[in-house]
C-alpha positions in Angstrom: -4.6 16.2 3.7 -4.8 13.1 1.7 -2.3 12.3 -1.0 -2.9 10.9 -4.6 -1.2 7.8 -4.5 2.5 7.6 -6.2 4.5 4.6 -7.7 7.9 4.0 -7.6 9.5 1.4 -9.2 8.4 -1.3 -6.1 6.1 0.0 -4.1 2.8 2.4 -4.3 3.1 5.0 -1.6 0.6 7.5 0.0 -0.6 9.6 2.4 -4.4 8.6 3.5 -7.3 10.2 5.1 -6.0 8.0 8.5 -3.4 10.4 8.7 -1.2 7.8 7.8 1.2 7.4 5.2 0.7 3.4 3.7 3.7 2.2 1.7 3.0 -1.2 0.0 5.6 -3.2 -1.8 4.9 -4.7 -5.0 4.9 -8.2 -5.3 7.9 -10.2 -5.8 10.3 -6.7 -5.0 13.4 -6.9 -4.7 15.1 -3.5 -2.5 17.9 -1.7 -3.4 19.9 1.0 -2.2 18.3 3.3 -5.0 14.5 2.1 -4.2 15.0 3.3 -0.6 16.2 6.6 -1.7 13.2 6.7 -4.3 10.8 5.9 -1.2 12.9 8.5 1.1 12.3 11.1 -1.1 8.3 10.1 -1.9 7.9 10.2 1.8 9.4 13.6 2.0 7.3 15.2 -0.4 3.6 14.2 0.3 4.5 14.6 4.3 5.7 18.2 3.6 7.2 18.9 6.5 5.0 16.6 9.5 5.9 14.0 10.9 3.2 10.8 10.3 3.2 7.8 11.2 3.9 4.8 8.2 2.3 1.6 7.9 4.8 -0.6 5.5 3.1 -3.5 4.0 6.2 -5.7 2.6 4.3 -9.1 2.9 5.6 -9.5 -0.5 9.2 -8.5 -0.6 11.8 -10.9 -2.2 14.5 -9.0 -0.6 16.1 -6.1 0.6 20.0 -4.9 0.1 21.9 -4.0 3.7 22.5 -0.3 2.0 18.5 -0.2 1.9 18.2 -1.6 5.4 20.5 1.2 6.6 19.0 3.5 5.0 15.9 3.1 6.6 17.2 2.7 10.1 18.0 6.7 9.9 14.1 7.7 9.3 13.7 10.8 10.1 10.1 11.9 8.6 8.3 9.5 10.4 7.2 9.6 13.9 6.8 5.8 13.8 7.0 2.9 11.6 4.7 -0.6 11.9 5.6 -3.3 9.3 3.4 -5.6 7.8 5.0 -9.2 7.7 3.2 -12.0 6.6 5.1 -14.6 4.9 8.3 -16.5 6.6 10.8 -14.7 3.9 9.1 -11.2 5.3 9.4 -12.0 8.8 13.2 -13.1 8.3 14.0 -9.7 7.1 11.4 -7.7 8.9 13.0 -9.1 12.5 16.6 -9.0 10.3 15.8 -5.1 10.2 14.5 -4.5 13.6 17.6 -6.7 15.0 20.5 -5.5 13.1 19.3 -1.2 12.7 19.1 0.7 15.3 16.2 3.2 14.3 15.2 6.4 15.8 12.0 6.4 15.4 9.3 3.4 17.3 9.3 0.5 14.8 7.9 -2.7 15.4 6.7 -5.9 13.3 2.9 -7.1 13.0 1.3 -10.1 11.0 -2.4 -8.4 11.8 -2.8 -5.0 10.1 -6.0 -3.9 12.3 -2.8 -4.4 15.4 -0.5 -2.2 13.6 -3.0 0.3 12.4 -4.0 0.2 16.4 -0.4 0.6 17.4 0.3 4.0 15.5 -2.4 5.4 17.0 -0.6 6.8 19.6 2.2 8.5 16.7 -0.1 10.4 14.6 0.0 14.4 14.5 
């Protein structure tokens, strides 16, 4: 089942062929509680029901609010999550998420997306 692909007010978000659900964040965004509830509920409805695996590209995130960041740390309709870090800002709070929320699902940071797509391998349905 592949997905059309929907946008939210920072980030385009669908499910793909790979079996994958790719989230990429908009240039220059800036995360708020509300987005991640927006994304949440995206997720939610284009997984119906499986559990995928979710590539996150936020090479280009500005920032992201602690409510978002907690937010995310309770995923629970993903069976893993690999994001995408590029530049030094998306590294400090990609490794500021993965140090600070404990998730329940297998999360880890990449600057190579062939190495993340590699690493979800193993999660998808």
């Amino acid at each position: 089942m592949v997905s059309e692909k929907i946008r939210v007010r920072i980030a385009e978000i669908q499910l793909c062929e790979d079996n994958l659900i790719h989230i990429d964040i908009l240039p220059k965004a800036e995360m708020v509680l509300e987005d991640s509830h927006e994304i949440y509920d995206t997720v939610m409805k284009i997984s119906d029901g499986k559990l995928y695996p979710l590539l996150i590209d936020c090479r280009s995130i500005v920032s992201m609010e602690r409510d978002a960041r907690k937010r995310f740390s309770n995923e629970d309709v993903v069976s893993a999550v690999a994001l995408l870090v590029e530049t030094p800002l998306s590294k400090i709070i990609g490794n500021f998420f993965v140090g600070l929320n404990k998730t329940t699902v297998p999360l880890k940071l990449f600057s190579s997306k062939t190495n993340a797509l590699e690493w979800l391998e193993e999660f998808k349905p």
